[in-house]
N, C-alpha and C positions, 0 to 999 in steps of 0.2 A: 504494500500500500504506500503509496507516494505524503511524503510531510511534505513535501517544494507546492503546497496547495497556498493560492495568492493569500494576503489579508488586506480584508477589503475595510477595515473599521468600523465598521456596521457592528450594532449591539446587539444582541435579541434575549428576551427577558422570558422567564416562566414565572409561573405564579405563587404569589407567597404558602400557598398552602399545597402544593407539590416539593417533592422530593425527588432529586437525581439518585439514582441507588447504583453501583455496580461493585461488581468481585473480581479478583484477580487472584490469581495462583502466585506463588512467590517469586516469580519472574514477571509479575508485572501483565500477564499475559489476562485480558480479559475473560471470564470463563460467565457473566451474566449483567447481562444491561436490563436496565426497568425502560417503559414505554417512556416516558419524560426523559430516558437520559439520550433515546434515539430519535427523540422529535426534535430535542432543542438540538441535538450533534449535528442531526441531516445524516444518520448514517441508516444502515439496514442491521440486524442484528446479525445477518450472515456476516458482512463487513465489520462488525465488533467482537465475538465472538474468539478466541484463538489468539485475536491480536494484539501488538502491545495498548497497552492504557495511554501510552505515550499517542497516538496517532492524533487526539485531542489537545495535543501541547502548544500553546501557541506560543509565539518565538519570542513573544515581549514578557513572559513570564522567567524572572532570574532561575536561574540554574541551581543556586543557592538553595530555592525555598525547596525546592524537590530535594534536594541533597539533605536538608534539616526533616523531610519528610519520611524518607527512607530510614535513614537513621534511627527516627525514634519508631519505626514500624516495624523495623528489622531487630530493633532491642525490647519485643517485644508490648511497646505502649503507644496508648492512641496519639492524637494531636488533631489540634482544628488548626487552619491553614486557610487564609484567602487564596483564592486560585483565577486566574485568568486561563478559560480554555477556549478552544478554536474549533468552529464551527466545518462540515466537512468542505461548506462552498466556499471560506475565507471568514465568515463572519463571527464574533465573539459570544462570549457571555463568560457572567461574575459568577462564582459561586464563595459561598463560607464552606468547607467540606472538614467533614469531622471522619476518619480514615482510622480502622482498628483492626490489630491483628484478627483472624478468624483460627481458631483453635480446634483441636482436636479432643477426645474425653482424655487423652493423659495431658495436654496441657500444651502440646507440638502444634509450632505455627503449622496451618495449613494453606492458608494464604492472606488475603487483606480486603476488609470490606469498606466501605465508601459512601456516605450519605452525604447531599449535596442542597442548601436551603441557600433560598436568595438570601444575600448579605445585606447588609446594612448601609444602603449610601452613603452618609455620614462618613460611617468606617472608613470606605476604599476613599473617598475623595480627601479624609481631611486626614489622615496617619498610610494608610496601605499604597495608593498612587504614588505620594512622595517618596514612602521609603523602596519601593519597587523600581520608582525611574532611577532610583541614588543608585542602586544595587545592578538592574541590566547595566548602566553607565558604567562599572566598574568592570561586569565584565564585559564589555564591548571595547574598552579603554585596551584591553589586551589581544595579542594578537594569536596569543594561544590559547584555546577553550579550553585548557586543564589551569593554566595561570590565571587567566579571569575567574574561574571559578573558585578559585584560590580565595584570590583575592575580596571577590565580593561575600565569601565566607567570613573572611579576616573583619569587614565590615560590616557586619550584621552583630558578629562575636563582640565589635568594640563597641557598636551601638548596646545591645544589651545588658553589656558591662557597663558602659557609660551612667544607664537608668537602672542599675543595680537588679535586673530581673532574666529569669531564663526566657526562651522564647516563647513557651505554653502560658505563662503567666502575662507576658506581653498582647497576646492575642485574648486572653481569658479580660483583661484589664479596658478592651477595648473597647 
């Protein structure tokens, strides 16, 4: 499945009282989309299905925040996270997504589930916007995608430290 899909800046919104739901196997690999998550994508469930979760990634969203997202899903614990995803024709949409390991009866990750609520304008325009441009800017500043990513890690780590808080308590605070 091709990511080189234009972005066209176009918003498109679902309703407060829907839920984006999907799963993923521990490779990230989609294994269940809910109806809202393939009306707002524009995809088919055939074309989500098997594939990565990434194919919804849009290229203005920092690399960082996935990187902080893995992390705490691969060590076991959830996290909420604003997310900027990309629509299959180029078009966007916000979500707030709250993302938790899915377990097995002895306790073994099995993979990651994913529930997705409109966010809170406020939010993204007046804290998540800002700090989002700061961070892409940092790693587009680099010319190497392992260095940027580095980097924009480096400055999320100094922002946090700066306001004395981890990142789950930063988004909880929001």
């Amino acid at each position: 499945m091709s990511r080189d899909v234009l972005v066209t800046g176009v918003e498109q919104f679902f309703g407060e009282d829907e839920l984006i739901v999907s799963k993923t196997d521990l490779k990230g690999r989609i294994t269940y989309c809910n109806d809202v998550f393939l009306r707002i994508a524009g995809y088919t469930e055939k074309e989500c299905v098997g594939h990565p979760h990434s194919i919804i990634r849009h290229p203005e969203m920092p690399r960082c925040i996935f990187d902080l997202l893995w992390e705490f899903i691969q060590g076991g614990r959830e996290i909420f996270a604003y997310v900027k995803n990309r629509c299959k024709n180029g078009d966007h949409y916000w979500v707030q997504a709250h993302v938790t390991p899915s377990r097995d009866r002895s306790g073994s990750i099995l993979g990651y589930h994913s529930n997705r609520r409109v966010p809170d304008r406020d939010i993204l325009e007046n804290a998540i916007f800002p700090l989002y441009d700061d961070l892409l800017k940092e790693e587009q500043r680099h010319g190497n995608r392992k260095e940027g990513l580095q980097a924009s890690k480096q400055l999320i780590d100094d922002f946090l430290s700066k306001n004395g808080i981890a990142y789950d308590e930063f988004i909880a605070r929001l």
